[in-house]
N, CA, C and O atoms as a MOPAC input file, in Angstrom:
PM7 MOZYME 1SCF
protein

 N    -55.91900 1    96.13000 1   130.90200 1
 C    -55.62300 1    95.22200 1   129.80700 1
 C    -54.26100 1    94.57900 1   130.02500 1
 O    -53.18800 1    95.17500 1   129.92800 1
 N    -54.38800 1    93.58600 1   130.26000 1
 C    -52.69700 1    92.36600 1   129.73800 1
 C    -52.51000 1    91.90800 1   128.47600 1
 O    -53.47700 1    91.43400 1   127.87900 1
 N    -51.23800 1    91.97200 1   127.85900 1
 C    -51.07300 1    91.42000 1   126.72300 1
 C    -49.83600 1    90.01700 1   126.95000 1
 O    -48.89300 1    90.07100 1   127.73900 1
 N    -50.05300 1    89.22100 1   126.33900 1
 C    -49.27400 1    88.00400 1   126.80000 1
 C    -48.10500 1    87.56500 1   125.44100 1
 O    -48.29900 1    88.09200 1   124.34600 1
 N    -47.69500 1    87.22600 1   125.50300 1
 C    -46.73500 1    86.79900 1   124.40700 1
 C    -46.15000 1    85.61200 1   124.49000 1
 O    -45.08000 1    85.76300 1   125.08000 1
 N    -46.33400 1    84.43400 1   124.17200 1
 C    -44.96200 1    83.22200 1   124.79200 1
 C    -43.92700 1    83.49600 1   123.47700 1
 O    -43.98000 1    84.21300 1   122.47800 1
 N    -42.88200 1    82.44700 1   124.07900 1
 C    -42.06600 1    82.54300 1   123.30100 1
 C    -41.00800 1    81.44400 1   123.79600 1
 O    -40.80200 1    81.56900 1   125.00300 1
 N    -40.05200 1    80.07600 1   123.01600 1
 C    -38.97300 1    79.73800 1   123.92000 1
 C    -39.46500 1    78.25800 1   122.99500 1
 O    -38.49200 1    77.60500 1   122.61800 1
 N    -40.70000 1    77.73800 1   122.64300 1
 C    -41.01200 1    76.48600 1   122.13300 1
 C    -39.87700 1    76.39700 1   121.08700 1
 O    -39.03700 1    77.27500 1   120.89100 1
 N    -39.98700 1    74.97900 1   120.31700 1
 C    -39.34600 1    74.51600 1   119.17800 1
 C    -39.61400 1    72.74700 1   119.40100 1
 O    -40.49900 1    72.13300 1   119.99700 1
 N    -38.03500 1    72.15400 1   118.38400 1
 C    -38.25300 1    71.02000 1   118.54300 1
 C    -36.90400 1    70.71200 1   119.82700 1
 O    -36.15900 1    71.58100 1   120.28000 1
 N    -36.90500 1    69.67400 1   120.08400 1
 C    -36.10400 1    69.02900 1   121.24000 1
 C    -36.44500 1    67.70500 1   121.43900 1
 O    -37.57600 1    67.23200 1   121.55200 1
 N    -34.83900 1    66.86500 1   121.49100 1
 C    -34.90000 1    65.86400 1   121.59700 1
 C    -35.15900 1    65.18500 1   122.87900 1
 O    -34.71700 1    65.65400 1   123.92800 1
 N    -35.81900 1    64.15800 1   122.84400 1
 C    -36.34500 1    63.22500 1   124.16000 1
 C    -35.19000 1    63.80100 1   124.83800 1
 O    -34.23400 1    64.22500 1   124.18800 1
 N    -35.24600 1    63.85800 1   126.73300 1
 C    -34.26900 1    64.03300 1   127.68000 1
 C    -33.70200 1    65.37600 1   127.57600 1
 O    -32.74000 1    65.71600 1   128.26500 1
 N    -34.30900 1    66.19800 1   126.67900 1
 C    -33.86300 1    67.36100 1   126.13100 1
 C    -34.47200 1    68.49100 1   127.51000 1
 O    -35.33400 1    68.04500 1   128.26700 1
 N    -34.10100 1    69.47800 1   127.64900 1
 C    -34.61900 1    71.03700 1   128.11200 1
 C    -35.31600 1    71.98800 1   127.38800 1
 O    -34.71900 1    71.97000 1   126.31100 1
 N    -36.17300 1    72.78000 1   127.29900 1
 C    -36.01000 1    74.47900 1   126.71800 1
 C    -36.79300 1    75.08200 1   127.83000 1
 O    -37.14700 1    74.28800 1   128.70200 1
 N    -37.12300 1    76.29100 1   127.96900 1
 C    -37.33300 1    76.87500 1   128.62300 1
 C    -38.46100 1    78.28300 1   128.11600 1
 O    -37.89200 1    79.29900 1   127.71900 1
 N    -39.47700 1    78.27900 1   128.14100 1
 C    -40.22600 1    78.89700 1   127.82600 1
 C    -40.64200 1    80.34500 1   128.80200 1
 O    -40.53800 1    80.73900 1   129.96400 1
 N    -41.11000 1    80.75200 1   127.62600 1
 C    -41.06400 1    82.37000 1   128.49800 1
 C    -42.29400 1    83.75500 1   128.28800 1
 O    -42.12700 1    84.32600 1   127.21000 1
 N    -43.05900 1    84.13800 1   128.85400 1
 C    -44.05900 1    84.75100 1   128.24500 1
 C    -43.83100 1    86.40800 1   128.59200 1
 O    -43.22900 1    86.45100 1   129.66500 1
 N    -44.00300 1    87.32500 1   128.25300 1
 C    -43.85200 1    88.47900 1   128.20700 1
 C    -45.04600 1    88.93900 1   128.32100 1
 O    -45.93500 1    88.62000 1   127.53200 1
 N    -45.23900 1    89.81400 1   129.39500 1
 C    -46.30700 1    90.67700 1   130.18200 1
 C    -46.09100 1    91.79200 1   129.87500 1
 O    -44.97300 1    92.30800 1   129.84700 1
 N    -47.10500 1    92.30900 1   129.60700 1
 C    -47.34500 1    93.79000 1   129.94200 1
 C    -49.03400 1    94.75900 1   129.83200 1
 O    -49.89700 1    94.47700 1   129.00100 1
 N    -49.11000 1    95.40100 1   130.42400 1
 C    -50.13400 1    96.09900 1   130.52900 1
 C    -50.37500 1    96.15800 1   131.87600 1
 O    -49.45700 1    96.47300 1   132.63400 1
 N    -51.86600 1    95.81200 1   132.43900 1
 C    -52.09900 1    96.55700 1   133.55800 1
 C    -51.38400 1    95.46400 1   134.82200 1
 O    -52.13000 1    94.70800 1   135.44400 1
 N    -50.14700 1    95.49100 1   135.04500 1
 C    -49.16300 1    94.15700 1   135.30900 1
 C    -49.82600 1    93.73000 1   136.91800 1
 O    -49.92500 1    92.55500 1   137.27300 1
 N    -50.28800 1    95.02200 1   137.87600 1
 C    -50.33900 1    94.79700 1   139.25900 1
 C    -51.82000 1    94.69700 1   139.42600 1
 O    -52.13100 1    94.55400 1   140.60800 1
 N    -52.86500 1    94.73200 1   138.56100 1
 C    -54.08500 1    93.64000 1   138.60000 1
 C    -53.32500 1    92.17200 1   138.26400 1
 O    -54.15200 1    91.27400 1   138.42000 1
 N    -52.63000 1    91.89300 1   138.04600 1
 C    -52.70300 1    89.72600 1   137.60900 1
 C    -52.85800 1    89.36800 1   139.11900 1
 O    -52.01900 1    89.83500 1   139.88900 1
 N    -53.93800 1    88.51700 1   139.65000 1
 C    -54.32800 1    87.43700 1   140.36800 1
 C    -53.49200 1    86.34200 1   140.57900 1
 O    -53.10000 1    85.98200 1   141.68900 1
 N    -53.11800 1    85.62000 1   139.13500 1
 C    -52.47900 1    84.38100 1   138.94500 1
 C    -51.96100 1    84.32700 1   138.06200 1
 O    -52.59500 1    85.09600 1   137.34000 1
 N    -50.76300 1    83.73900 1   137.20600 1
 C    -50.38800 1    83.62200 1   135.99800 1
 C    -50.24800 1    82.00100 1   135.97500 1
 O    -50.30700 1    81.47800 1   137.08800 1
 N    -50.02400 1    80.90600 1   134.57200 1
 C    -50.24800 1    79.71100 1   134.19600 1
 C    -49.89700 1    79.26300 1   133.24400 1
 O    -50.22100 1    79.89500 1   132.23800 1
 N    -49.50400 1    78.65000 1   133.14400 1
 C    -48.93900 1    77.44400 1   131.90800 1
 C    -50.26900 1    76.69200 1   131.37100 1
 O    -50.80800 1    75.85900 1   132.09900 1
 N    -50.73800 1    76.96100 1   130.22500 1
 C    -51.19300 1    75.54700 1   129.51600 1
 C    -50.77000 1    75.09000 1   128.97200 1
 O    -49.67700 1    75.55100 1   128.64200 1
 N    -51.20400 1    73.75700 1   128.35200 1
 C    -50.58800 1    72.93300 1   127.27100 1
 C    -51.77000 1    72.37100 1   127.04000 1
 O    -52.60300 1    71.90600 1   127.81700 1
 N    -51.74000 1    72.49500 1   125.52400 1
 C    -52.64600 1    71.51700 1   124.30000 1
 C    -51.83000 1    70.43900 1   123.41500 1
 O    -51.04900 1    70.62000 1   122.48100 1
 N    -52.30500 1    69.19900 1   124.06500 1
 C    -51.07300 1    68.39100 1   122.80400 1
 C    -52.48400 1    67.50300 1   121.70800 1
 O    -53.69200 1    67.47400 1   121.94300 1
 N    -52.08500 1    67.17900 1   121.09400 1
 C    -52.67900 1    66.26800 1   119.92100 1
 C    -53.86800 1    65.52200 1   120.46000 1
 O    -53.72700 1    64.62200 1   121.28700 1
 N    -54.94600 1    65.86500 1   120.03200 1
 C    -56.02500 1    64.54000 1   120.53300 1
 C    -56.26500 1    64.92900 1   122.21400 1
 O    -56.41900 1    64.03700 1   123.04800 1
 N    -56.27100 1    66.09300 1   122.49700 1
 C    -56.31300 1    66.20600 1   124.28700 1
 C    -56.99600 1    67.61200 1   124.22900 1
 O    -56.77500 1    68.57700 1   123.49700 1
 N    -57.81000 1    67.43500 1   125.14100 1
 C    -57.89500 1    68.88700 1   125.75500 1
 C    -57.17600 1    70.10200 1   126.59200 1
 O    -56.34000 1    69.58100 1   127.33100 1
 N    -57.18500 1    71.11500 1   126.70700 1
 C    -55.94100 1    72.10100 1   127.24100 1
 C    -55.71400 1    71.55800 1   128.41200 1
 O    -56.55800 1    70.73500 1   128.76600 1
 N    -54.77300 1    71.77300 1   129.17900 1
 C    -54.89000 1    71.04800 1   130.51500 1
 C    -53.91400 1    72.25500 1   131.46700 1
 O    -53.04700 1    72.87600 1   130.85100 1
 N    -54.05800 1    72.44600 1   132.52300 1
 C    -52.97500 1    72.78400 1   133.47200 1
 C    -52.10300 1    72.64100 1   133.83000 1
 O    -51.94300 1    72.13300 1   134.94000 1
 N    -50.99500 1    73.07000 1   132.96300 1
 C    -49.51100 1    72.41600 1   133.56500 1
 C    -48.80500 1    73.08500 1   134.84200 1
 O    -48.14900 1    72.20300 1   135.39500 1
 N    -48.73000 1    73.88000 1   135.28300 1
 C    -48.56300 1    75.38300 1   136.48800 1
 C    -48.96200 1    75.91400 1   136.90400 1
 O    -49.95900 1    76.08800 1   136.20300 1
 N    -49.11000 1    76.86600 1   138.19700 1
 C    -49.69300 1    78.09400 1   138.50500 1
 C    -49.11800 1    78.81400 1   139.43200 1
 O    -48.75500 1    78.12100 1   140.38200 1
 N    -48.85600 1    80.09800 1   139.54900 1
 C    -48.27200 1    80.79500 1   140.28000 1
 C    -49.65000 1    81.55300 1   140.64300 1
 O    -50.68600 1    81.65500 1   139.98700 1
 N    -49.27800 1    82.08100 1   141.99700 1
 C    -50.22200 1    83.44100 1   142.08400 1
 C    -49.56000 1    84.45100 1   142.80600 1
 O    -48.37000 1    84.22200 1   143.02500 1
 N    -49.98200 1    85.42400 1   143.20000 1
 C    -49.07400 1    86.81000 1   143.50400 1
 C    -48.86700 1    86.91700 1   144.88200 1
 O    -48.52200 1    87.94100 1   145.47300 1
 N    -49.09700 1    85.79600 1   145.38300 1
 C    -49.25300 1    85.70600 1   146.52500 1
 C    -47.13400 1    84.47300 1   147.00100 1
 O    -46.20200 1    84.57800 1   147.79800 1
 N    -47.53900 1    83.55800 1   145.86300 1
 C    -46.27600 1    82.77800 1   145.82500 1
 C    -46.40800 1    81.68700 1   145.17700 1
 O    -45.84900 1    81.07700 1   144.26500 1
 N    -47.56900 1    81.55400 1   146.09000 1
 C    -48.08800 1    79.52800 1   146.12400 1
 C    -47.80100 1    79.06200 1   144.99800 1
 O    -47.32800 1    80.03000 1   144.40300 1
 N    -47.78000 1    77.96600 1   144.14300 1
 C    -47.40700 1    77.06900 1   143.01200 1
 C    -48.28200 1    75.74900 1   142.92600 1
 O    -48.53200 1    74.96300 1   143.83900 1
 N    -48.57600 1    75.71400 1   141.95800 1
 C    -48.64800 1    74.10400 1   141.91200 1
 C    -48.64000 1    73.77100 1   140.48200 1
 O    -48.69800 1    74.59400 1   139.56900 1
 N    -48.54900 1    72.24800 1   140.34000 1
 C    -48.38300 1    71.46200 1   139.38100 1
 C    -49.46700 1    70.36700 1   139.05600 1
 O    -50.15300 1    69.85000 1   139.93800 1
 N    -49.58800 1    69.99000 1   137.44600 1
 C    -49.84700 1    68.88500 1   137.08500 1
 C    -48.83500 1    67.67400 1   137.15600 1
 O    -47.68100 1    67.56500 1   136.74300 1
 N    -49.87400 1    66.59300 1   137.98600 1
 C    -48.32000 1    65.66500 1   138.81200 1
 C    -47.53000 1    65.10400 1   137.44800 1
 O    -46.32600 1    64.85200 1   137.50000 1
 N    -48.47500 1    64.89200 1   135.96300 1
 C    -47.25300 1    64.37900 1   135.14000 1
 C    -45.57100 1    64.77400 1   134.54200 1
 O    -44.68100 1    64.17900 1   133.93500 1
 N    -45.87700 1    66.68100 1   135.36800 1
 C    -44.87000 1    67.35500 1   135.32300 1
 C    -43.94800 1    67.80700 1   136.55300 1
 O    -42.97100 1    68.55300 1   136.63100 1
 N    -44.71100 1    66.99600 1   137.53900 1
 C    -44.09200 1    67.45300 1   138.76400 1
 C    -42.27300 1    67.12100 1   139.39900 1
 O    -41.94600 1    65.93700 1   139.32100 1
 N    -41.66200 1    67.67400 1   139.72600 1
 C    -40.29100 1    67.67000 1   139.51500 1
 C    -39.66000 1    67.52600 1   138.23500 1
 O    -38.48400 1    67.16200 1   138.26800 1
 N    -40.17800 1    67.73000 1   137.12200 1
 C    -39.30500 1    68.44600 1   135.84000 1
 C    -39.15200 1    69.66200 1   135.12800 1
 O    -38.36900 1    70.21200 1   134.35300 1
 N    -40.59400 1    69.91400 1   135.91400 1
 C    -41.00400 1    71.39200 1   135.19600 1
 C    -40.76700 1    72.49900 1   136.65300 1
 O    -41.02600 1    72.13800 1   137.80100 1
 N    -40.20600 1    73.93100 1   136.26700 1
 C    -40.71700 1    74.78800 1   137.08600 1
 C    -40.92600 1    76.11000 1   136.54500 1
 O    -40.31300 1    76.67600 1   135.64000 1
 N    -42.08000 1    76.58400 1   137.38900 1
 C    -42.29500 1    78.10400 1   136.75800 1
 C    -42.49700 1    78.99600 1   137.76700 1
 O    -42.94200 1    78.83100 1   138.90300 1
 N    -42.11900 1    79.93700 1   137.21100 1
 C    -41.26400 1    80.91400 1   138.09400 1
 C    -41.44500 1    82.29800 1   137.12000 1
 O    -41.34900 1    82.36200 1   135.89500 1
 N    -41.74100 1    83.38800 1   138.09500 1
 C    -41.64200 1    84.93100 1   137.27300 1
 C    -40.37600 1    85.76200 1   138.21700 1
 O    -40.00600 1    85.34000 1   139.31200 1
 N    -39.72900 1    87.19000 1   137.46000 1
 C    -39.09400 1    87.86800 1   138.28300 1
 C    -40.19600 1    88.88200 1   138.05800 1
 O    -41.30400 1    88.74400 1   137.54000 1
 N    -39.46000 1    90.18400 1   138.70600 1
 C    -39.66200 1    91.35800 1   139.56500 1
 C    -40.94900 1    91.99200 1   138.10500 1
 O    -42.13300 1    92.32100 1   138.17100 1
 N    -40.16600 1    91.93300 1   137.17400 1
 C    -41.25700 1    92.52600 1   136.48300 1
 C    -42.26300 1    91.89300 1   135.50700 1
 O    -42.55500 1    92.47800 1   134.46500 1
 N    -42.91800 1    90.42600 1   135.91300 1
 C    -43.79000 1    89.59500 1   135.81600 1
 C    -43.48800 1    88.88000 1   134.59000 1
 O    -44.38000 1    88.28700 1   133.98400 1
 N    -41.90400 1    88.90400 1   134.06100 1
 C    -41.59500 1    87.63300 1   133.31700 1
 C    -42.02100 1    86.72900 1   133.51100 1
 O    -41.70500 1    86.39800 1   134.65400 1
 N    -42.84300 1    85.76100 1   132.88800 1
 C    -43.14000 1    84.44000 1   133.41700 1
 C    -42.45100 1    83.04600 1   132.49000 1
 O    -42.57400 1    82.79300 1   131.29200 1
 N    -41.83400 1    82.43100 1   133.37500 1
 C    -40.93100 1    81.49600 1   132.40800 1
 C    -41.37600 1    79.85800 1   132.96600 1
 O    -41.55300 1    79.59600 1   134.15600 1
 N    -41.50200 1    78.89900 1   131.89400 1
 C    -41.52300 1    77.63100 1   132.56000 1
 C    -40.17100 1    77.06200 1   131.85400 1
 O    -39.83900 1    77.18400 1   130.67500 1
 N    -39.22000 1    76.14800 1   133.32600 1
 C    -38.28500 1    75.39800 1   133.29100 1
 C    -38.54600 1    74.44400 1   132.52400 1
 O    -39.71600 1    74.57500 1   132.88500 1
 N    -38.60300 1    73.41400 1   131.64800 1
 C    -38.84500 1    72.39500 1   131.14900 1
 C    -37.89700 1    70.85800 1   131.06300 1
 O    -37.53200 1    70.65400 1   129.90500 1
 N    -37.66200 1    70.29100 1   131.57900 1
 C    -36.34400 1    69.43900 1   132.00000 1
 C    -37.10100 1    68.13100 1   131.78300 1
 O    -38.29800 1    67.94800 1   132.00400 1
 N    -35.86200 1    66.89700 1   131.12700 1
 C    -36.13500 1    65.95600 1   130.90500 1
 C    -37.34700 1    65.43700 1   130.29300 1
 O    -38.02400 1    64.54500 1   130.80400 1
 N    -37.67600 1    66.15900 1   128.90300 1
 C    -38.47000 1    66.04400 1   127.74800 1
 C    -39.00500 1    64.72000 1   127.36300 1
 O    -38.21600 1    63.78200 1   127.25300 1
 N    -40.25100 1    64.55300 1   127.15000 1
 C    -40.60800 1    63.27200 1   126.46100 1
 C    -41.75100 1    63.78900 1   125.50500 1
 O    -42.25600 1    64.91100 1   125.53400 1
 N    -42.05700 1    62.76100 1   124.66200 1
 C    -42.59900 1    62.79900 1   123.81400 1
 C    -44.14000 1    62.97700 1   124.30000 1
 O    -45.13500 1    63.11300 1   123.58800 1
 N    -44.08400 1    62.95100 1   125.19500 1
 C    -45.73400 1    63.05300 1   125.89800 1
 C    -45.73700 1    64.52200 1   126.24400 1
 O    -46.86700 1    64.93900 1   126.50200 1
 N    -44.79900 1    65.39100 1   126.31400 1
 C    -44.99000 1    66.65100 1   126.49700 1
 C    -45.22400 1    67.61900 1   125.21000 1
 O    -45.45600 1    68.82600 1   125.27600 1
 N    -45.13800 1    66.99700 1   124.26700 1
 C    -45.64500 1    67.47300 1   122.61300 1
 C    -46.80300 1    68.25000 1   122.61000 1
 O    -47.84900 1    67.60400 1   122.56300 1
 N    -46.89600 1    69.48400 1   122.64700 1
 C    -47.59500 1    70.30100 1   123.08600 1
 C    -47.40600 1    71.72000 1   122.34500 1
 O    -46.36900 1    72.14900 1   121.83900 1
 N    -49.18500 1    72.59200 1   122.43600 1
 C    -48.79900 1    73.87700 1   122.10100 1
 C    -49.21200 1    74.59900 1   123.97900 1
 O    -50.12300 1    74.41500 1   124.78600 1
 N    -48.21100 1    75.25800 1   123.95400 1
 C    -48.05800 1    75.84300 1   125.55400 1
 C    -48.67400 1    77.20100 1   125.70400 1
 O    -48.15600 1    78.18500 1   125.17500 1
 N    -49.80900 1    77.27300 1   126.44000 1
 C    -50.04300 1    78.75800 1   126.60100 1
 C    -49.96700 1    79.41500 1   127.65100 1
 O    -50.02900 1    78.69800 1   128.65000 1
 N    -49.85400 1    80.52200 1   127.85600 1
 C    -49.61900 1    81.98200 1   128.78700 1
 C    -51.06100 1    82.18400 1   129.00100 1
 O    -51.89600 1    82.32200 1   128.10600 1
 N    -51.32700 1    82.18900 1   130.56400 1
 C    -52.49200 1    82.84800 1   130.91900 1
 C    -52.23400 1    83.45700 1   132.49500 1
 O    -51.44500 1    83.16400 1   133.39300 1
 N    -53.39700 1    84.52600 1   132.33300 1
 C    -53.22200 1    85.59500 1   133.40500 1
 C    -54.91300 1    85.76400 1   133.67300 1
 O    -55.82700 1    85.89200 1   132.85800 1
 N    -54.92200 1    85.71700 1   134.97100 1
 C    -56.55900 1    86.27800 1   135.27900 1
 C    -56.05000 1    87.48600 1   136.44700 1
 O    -54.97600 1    87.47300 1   137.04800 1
 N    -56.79700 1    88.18900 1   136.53400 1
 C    -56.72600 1    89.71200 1   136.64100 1
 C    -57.56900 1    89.73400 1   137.98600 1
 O    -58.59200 1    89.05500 1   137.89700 1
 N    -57.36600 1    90.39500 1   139.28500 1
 C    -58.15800 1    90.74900 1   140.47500 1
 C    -59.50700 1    91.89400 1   139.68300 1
 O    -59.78700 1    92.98900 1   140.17100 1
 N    -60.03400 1    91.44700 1   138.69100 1
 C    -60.92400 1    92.64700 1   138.34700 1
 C    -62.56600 1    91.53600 1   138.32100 1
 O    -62.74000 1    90.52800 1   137.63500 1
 N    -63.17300 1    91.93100 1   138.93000 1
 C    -64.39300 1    91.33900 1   138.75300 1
 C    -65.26600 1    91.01800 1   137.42100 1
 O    -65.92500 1    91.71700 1   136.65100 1
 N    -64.96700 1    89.65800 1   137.50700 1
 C    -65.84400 1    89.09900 1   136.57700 1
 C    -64.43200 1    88.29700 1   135.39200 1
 O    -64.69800 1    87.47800 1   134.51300 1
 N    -63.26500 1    88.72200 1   135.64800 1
 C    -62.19200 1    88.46900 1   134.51800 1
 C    -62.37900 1    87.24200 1   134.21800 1
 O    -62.85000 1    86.54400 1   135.11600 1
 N    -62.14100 1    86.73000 1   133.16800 1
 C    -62.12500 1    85.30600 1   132.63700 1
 C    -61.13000 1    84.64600 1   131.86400 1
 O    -61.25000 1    83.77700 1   131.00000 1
 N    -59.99500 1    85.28600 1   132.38800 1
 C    -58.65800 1    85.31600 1   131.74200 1
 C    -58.05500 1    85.40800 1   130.62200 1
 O    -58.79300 1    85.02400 1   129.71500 1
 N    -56.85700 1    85.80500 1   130.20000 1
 C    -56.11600 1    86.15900 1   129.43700 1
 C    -55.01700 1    85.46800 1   128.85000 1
 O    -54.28600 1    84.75800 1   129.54100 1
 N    -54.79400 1    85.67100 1   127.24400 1
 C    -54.37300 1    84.02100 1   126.71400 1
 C    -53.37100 1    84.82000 1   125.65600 1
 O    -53.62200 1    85.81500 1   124.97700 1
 N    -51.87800 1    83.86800 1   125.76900 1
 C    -51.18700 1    84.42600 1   124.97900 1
 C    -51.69100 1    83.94100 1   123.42900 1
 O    -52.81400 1    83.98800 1   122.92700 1
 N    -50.38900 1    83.45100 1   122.87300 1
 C    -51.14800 1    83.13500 1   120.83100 1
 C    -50.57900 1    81.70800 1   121.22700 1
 O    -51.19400 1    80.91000 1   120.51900 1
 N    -49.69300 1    81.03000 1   122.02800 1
 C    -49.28000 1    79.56300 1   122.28900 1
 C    -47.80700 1    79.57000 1   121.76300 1
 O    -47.25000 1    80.59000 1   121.35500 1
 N    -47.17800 1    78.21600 1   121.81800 1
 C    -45.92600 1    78.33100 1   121.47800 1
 C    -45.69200 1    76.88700 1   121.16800 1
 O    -45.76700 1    76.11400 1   122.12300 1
 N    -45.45000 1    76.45300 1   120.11400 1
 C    -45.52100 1    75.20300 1   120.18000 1
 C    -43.61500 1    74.32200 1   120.58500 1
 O    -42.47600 1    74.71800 1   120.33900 1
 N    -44.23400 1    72.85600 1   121.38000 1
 C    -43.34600 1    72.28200 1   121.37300 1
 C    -43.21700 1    71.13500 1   121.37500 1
 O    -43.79200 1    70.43100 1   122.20600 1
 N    -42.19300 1    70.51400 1   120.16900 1
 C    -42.36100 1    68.91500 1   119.99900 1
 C    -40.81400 1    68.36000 1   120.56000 1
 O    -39.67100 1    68.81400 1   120.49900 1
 N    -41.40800 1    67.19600 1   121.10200 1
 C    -40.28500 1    66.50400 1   121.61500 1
 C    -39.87300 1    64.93100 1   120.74900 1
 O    -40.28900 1    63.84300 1   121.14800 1
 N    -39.19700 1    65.06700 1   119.81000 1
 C    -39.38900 1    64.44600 1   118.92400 1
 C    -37.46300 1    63.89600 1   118.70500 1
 O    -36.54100 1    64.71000 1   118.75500 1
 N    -37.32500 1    62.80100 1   118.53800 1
 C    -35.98300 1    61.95700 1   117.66100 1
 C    -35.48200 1    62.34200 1   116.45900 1
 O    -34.56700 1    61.70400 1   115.93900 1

C-alpha cells in the first residue's frame, strides 16, 4: 500500500514560483514511477511529469523548462514550479504506480493552484 499526500499549492501571482510536494509512504520500494497531474477548469487531467526509479524524466512540453520534478533519498516527491501563468491554474495530483502486477495507480487528494492578479 502507498499513501500520497500533496501539499505546497495556493494562490500566486503571474511570474510567480511555489513548489509543490507530495509525501510518500508505505510500501515505498515497490513505486515503478511517480507523477505530477494537473486538472485545470474545463480540461481533462493531463501529465505534467514523470520520474521513474530508474531516473528518466519527462515533461509536458507546455511546462518544459519551468517546471522540475525531482524526489530525494526517501521518495519525497516535489515539483519546481517557475514562472507561473494563468494557464497553469490547476488542481495538481500525486501519483505512484507500483512494480506489482496489475497496479493501476495511486492518487494523492490534489492540491490546488491558482495563478491569478
Amino acid at each position: 500500500q502507498v499513501q500520497l499526500v500533496e501539499s505546497g499549492g495556493g494562490l500566486v501571482q503571474p511570474g510567480g514560483s511555489l513548489r509543490l510536494s507530495c509525501a510518500v509512504s508505505g510500501s515505498i520500494f515497490n513505486i515503478d514511477t511517480m507523477a505530477w497531474y494537473r486538472q485545470a477548469p474545463g480540461k481533462q487531467r493531463e501529465l505534467v511529469a514523470r520520474i521513474t526509479s530508474r531516473g528518466s524524466i519527462n515533461y509536458v512540453d507546455s511546462v518544459k523548462g519551468r517546471f522540475t520534478i525531482s524526489r530525494d533519498n526517501s521518495w519525497m516527491l516535489y515539483l519546481l514550479m517557475n514562472s507561473l501563468n494563468p494557464e497553469d491554474t490547476a488542481v495538481y495530483y500525486c501519483n505512484a504506480v507500483l512494480v506489482v502486477r496489475g497496479d493501476q495507480g495511486h492518487w494523492g487528494q490534489g492540491t490546488l493552484v491558482t495563478v491569478s492578479s
